[in-house]
N, C-alpha and C positions, 0 to 999 in steps of 0.2 A: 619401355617402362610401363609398368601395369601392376595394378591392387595385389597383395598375396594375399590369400585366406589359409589362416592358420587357426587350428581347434588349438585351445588352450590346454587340454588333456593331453597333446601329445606332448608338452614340454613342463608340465607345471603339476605336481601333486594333487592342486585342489580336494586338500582331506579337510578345508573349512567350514564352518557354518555362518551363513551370511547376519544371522540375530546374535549368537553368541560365542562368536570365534572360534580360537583354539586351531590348532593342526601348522602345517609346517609353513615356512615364512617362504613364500614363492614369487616373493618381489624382483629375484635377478631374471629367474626363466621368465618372467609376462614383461620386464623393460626389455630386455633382450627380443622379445617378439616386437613389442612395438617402436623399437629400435629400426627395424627391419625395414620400415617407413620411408626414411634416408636411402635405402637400397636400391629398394623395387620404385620407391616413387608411388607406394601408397599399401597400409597394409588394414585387412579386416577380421579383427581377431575375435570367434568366435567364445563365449564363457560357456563352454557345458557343464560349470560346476560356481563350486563356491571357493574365495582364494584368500588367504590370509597377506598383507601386501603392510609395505612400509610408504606407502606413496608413488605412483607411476605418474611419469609426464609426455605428454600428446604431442606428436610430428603434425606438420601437416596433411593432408590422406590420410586420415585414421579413422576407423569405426571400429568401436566396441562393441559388442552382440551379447547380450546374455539371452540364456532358451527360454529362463520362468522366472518367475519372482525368487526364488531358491539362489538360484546363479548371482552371482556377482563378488562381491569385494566384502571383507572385514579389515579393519586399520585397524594394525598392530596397538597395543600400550605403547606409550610414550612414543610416538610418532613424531607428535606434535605437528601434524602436516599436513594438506588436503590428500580426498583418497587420490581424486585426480586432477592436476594442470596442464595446461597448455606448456611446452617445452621452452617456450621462448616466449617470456613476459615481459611485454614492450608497453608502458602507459603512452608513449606519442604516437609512436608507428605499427601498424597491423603487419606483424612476424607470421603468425600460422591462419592457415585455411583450411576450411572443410575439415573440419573433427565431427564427430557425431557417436552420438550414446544412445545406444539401442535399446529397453529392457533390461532389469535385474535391477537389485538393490544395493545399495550405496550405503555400506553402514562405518559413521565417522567413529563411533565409540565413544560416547560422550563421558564417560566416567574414564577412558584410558587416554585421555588429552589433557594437554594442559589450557588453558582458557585466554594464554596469549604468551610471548617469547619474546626476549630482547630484540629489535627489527636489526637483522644483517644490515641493510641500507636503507635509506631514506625514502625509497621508492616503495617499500614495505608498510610502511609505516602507515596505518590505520588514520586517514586524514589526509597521505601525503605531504610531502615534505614542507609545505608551508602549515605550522601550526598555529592554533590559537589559545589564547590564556584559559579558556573555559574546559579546555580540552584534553586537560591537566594529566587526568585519570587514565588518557591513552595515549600519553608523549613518549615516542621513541620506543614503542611495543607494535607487534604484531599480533592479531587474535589471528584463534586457528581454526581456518572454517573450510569446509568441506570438500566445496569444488571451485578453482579458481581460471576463471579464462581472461587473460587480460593481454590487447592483442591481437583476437581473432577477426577473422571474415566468415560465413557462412560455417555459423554453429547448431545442431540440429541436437535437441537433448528429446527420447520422446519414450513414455513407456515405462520410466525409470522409478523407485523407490528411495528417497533420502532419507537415512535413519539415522537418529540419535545425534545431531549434529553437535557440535561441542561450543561453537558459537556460531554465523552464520553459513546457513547452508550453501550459497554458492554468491561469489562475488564474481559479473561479470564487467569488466571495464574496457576502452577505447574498441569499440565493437562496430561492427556493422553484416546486418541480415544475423536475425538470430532466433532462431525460433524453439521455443519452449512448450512441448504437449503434454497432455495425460499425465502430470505428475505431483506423485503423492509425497509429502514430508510427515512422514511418522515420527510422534517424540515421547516416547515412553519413556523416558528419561528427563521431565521437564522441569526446568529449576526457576525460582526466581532470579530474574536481573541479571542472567548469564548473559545476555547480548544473542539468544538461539534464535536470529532473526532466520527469514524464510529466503526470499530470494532480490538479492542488491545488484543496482546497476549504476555503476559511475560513466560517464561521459567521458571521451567523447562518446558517441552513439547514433546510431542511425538504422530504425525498419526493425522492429523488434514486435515479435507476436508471439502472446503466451496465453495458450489457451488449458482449459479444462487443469485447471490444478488444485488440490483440496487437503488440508492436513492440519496440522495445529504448528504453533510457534511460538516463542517465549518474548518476541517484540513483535516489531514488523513482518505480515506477512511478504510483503515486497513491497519493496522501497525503490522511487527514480528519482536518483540522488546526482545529477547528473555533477554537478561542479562542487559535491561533499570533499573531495581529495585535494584541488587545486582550483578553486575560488572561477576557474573560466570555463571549463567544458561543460558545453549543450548536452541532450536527448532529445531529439524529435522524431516522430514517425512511429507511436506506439499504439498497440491494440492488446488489450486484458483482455481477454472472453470467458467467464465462467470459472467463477473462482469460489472454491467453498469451503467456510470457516470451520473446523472444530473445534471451538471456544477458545480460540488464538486470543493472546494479552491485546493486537493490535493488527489493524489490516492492510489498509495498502495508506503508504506515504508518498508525497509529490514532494520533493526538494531542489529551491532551488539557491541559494542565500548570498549569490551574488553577481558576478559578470555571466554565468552560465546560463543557457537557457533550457526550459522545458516547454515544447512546442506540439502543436498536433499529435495528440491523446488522447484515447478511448477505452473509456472500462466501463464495460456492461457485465449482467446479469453474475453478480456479487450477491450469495446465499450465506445463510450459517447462523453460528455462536458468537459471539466478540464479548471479550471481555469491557474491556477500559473506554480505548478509541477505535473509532470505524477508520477512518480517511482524516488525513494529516495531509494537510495543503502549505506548508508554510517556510520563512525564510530559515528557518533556526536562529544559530547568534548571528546576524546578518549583518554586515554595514553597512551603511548608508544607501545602497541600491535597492536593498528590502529584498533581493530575486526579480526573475525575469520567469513570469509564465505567459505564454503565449495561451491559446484555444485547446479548452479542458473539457472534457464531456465524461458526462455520467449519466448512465442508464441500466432501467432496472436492479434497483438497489432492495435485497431483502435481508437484511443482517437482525437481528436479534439479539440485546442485551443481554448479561449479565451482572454480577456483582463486581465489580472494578475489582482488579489487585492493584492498580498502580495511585497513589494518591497523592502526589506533586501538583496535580491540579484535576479541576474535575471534568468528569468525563462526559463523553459526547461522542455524537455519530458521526456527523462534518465537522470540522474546525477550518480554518480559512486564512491567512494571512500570506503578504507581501503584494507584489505590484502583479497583476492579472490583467490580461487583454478581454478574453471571453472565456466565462463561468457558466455552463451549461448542466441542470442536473431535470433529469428525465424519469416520471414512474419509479417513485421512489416510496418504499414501504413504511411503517410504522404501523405493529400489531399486540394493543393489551400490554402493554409492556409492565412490567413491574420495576424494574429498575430503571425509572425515570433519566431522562438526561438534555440538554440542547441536541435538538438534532441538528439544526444548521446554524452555527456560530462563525460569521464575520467579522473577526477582529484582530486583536494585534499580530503581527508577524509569529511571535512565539511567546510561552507563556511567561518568558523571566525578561520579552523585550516591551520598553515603554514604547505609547503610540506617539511619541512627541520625537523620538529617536528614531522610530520605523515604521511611518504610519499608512497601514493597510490600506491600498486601492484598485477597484475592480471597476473597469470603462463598463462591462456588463455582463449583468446576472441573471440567467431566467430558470425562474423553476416551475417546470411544464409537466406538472401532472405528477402529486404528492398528495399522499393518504396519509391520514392518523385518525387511527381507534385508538380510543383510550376506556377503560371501565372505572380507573381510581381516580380521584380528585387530582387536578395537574398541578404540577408541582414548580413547573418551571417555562416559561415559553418556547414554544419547537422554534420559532427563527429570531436569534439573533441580531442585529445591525451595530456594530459597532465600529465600522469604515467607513470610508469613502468611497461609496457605488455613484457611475456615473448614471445609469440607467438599468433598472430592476424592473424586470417581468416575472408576473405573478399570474399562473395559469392552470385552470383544472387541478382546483385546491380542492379534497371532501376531507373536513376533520368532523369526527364526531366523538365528544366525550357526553360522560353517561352521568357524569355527574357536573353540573352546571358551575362554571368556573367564570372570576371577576379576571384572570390569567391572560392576556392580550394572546392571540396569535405571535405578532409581529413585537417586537418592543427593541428599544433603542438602546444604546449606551450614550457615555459622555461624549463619544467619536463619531458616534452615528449622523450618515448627511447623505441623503439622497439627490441626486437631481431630477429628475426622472422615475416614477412608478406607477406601471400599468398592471391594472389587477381585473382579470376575465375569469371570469366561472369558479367562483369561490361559494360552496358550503361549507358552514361551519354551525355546527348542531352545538350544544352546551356551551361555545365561549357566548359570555356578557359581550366582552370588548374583542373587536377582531382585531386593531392595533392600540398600541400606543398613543399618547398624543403625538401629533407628525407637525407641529407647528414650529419651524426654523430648523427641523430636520429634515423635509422632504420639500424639494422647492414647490412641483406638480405631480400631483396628482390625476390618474384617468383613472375611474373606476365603473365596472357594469357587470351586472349577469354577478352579482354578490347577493348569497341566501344565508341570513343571520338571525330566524328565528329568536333569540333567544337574549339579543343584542340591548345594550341599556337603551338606546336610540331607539329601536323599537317599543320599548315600553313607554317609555316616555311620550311617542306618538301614539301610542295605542289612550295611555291613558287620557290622553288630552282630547281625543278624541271620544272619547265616554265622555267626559265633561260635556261637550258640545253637543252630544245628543241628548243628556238629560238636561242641560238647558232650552234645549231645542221643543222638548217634552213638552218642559211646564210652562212655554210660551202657549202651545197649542190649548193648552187645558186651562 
C-alpha cells in the first residue's frame, strides 16, 4: 500500500477560474481521484489548474496540492455545501487521519449559496442536537460553510486562500493535532450579519496551532468554542501566533458555557483593524456553571479600532466573563485612538446574562505590561472591574493622555470585589484619579514604583505644602 500521485489534468477539464467560476463541473473525475485513497491506502493529488466542483470529501492519506494561488477549487451555484470535508464525519469518534491541503484557493461562492438548509440530522445541526430557547433563529438548520473536518487526527491546512465564504469558513470539530499555517480569508463579498465567521473549533480538541493567518470576517475571526454543540467537550493545548486583522467586525472568541472546558492557551502577536470587539472571553447563554476556563495568556496585542457596526452592546477590546483559573495579558497596545472603547472589561458572563444568575469569577489576573496613548479627552476608563478577582496584578503600566482627565484608570461596577491588588510601576501622565474609590471593593491593597504626576492627591499635597512654607516665611520675618 503506498501514496498515488495523480495530476488533476490528466482526469479533470479544469477550464475554471478560481475568483469567478464558470467552465465544466469536474466533480465526478477529482472524487473519483480522491476516491482512489481506499485503494492504494493514500492518495496525493496534485491541482495544476483551477476546477469547477459540487463538493469533494477527504479519505484518510489524502493531500491536495495546488501549484499557485490560481489553482484550486470554485463551488458550483447552489451547492449549498462545503468546497471540502472530511469523508467520514464522526462528532465522538476520530474516523479520518492525515488529510492535508497544500496551497491554492478555496472559493465557497458566497452569492451562489444558500446561507443555511434544513439539517438531514441532528448531528448537523448548528448547536448540536441539544438546543436552547435563545437559539431559536438556528433550530433544526444547517449553515453552509466552507470547510468542514469533524473527526480527524492529524490535519495539516498550509498555504491556502479562503474566499467568499457564505457563512463560516471552516468548522473543525472532535480533533486532535491540527495545525493551521499561512492563511488568508478573503471577503470581497462581505455582508452584514451573515454569520461569515473565520475559523471555528468545537471540542472535543486537543494540540491545535495556528499560525500566521490575516484576512477579514464578518464575525468572529476564530472562535474556541469548545462545548458550543453539546454543552461537555473541552479544548486544551492551543497556540495562536500571528494573526492580522483587516477591519474584521470581530477577532478571536474563547467560549466556553458550560461543563466544557477551555484549558492551556496562547495567543500572541495579534495585529490589525477591528471593527466592534477584539477578544470575547465568555460563557454566552450559560447555566449555572458560567464555563470552565482554565490558564489563558495573551501577548503582544496591537489591534486598532474602528467605528463599530455592531450595536447590541458597546464595544471593546477585552470583554471578560465566566469562571477563569489564570487571566494573563502581556504587552498590550493602545495607540491615539479615535474610537474610544473599554479596553479591559471584567464582567458579566454575556451581555443579555444578569451577574446574580452568572456571576463572573477570575482566582487571577495580571496585566504585565500595558500602554495607552491617548491625544483626545477620555471618554471612558481603559479597565473595567466588575467581578469577582481573587488576586489582580497590576505591572508595567505607561498611559499617557494629552489631555488631563478627572476618568479613573481602574473603576469599578456594582460587582466589582477584589481580594488582593498589587500595583508595580505604573505611569500615568493626564489621569487626575488612577482609581476609583476601592473602599469595600478591594479587601488589600500593595502598591509602589506608581508616577501620577497629575493626580488630585498630589495636588492637594503639593498644595498644602505651599501653605507650610509661606507660613514657615512669615514666622521668620
Amino acid at each position: 500500500m503506498r501514496t498515488k500521485i495523480i495530476y488533476a489534468s490528466d482526469h479533470a477539464v479544469l477550464n475554471s477560474n478560481v475568483y469567478t467560476g464558470g467552465g465544466t463541473d469536474d466533480t465526478v473525475a477529482l472524487q473519483a481521484i480522491l476516491d482512489k485513497a481506499l485503494e492504494y491506502g493514500g492518495v496525493h493529488l496534485i491541482m495544476d489548474g483551477a476546477a469547477l466542483i459540487t463538493g469533494l470529501r477527504l479519505h484518510s492519506n489524502t493531500t491536495i496540492e495546488c501549484l499557485n494561488k490560481d489553482c484550486g477549487f470554485f463551488l458550483k451555484d447552489n451547492s449549498n455545501c462545503a468546497v471540502v470535508e472530511n469523508n467520514d464525519i464522526d462528532y465522538v469518534t476520530i474516523q479520518n487521519k492525515n488529510i492535508t491541503l497544500l496551497g491554492g484557493t478555496y472559493n465557497h461562492n458566497f452569492r451562489g449559496q444558500l446561507h443555511h438548509i434544513k439539517s438531514p440530522d441532528d448531528k448537523h445541526i448548528i448547536g448540536g442536537p441539544k438546543r436552547r430557547k435563545f437559539e431559536d433563529d438556528f433550530d433544526g438548520i444547517t449553515l453552509i460553510i466552507a470547510m468542514q473536518f469533524i473527526g480527524v487526527e492529524n490535519l495539516l491546512i498550509r498555504d491556502i486562500t479562503l474566499r467568499n465564504q457564505r457563512t463560516w469558513s471552516m468548522l473543525t470539530c472532535n480533533f486532535k493535532h491540527v495545525t493551521i499555517e499561512n492563511v488568508i480569508i478573503n471577503l470581497p463579498d462581505k455582508a452584514h450579519g451573515e454569520n461569515q465567521d473565520g475559523l471555528h473549533f468545537w471540542g472535543p480538541g486537543q494540540f491545535l496551532t495556528i499560525k500566521n493567518i490575516s484576512g477579514d470576517v464578518g464575525d468572529d475571526f476564530i472562535a474556541l468554542a469548545p462545548d458550543e454543540h453539546d454543552d461537555v467537550s473541552s479544548i486544551t493545548d492551543v497556540l495562536i501566533d500571528n494573526v492580522m486583522l483587516d477591519h474584521a467586525d470581530q477577532g478571536i472568541r474563547l467560549l466556553s458555557r458550560d461543563k466544557g472546558r477551555l484549558d492551556r492557551v496562547m495567543i500572541r502577536n495579534v495585529t490589525g483593524v477591528y471593527r466592534s470587539f477584539g477578544f470575547y472571553i465568555n460563557a454566552w447563554e450559560s447555566g449555572k456553571t458560567c464555563g470552565s476556563f482554565g490558564n489563558i495568556q495573551f501577548e503582544n496585542i496591537d489591534l486598532r479600532p474602528e467605528a463599530p457596526n455592531y450595536t447590541y452592546r458597546t464595544p471593546f477590546l477585552f470583554q471578560v466573563g465566566g469562571h477563569i483559573e489564570h487571566l494573563t495579558f502581556r504587552n498590550i497596545q493602545d495607540h491615539y485612538s479615535e474610537h474610544q472603547r473599554v479596553l479591559f472589561e471584567f464582567s458579566s458572563p454575556f451581555y443579555t446574562l444578569k451577574q446574580d444568575e452568572c456571576r463572573t469569577h477570575i482566582d487571577e489576573l495580571t496585566i504585565d505590561g500595558f500602554t495607552m496613548l491617548q491625544k483626545n479627552v477620555l471618554s471612558i476608563s481603559p479597565i473595567l472591574i466588575d467581578a469577582d478577582v481573587g488576586r489582580m496584578n497590576l505591572r508595567n503600566i505607561d498611559v499617557n493622555i494629552i489631555v488631563p482627565s478627572d476618568i479613573p484608570l481602574i473603576a469599578f461596577g456594582p460587582y466589582g470585589h477584589v481580594g488582593t491588588m498589587t500595583i508595580n510601576g505604573v505611569t500615568a501622565n493626564g489621569l487626575r484619579t488612577l482609581t476609583a474609590p476601592m473602599k469595600g471593593v478591594v479587601e488589600h491593597k500593595v502598591e509602589w514604583n506608581v508616577y501620577a504626576p497629575d493626580s488630585l492627591s498630589k495636588r492637594v499635597r503639593s498644595t498644602k505644602t505651599r501653605i507650610k512654607e509661606k507660613k514657615s516665611q512669615k514666622k521668620k520675618k
